[in-house]
N, C-alpha and C positions, 0 to 999 in steps of 0.2 A: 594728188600724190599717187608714186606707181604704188607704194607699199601695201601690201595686203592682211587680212586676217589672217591669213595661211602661216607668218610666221607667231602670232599668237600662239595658235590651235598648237603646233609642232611644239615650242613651249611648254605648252598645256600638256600634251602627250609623250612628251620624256620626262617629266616630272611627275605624270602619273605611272610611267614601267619604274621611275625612279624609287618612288617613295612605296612599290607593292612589289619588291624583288621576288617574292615566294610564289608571286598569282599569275599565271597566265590570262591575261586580260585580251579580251575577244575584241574585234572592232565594236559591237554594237554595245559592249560595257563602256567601251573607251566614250564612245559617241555619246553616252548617256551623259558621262563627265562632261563633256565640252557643251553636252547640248544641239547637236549636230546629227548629219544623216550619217549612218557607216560607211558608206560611201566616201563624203567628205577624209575620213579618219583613213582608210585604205589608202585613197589616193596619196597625202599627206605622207602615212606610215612608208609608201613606196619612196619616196622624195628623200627620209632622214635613210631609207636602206642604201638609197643609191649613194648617198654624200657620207656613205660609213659610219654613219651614228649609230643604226640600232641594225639588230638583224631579226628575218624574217626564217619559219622555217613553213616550207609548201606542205598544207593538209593542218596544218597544226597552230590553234589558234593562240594567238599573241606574240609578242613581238620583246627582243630582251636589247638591252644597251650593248653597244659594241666596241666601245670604250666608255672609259671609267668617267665618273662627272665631271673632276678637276681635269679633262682634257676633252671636255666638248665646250665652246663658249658661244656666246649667246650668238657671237659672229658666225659661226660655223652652222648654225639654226637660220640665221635670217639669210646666209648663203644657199643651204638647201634646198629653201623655198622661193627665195625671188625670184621673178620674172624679168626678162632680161634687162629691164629697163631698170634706171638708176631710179635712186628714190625720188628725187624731184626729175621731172622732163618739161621741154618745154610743148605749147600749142602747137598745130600744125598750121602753115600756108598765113602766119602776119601776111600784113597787109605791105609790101614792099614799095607802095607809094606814099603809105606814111611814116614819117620819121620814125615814130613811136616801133612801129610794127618791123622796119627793115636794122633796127638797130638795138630790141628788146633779147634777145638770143646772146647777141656779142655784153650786154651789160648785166648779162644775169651770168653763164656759165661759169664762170669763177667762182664765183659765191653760192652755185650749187652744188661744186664738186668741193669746194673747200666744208661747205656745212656733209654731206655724203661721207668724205673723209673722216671727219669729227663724230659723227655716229658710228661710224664703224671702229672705230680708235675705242669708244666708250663701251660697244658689244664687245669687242675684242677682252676687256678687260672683267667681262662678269662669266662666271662660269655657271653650267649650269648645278654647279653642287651647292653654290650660292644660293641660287633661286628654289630650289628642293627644301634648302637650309631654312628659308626664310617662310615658303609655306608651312613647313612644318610648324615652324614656332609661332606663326601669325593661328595656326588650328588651335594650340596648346593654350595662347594667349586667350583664344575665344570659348574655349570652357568656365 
């Protein structure tokens, strides 16, 4: 599958400006959260600046949401970060002297864009003030 961690971590990373509005949070605090190099967290943080999720200020460490929770959804996060390629893709170069191989492309495409469609129908409908929501109270629950 194309999909990657990168929409996790992003997840992970506006949930965390989310839920510490008062703290300017540094890449390498951020990184601590995920587990991750700062690096990874930069690169990332650059992604949700450019898709208008959060904003960045030059010199000044951390990074603040740039619309409100109930108008960033989860679709809007796994848009940020994917890579061009759809979440299912097929192999390169079947075998076009085998049946299997010159006719596997034409009997999957549908059914990968129709499941594609249906994931993002599903992200489209959680927000991330949901998932803020739901940390919090899975924390509260584990005291």
């Amino acid at each position: 599958m194309a999909i990657s961690s990168k929409f996790s971590v992003a997840a992970h990373l506006l949930s965390l400006i989310a839920l510490n509005p008062n703290e300017r949070l540094s890449s390498e605090t951020m990184a601590g959260s995920v587990n991750t190099n700062p690096v990874v967290v930069r690169r990332i943080i650059g992604m949700l600046v450019k898709a208008g999720l959060v904003r960045t200020v030059a010199g000044v460490a951390g990074a603040t949401l740039a619309r409100d929770l109930d108008e960033i959804t989860l679709l809007d996060v796994y848009r940020a970060v994917r890579s061009d390629e759809e979440l299912f893709s097929m192999h390169e170069n079947p075998n076009p002297d085998c049946q299997v191989g010159r006719n596997i492309q034409g009997a999957l495409d549908r059914v990968f864009a129709r499941a594609q469609t249906a994931m993002e129908r599903e992200l489209a409908g959680i927000t991330m003030r949901q998932v803020a929501r739901d940390i919090a109270e899975r924390d509260e629950n584990s005291l």
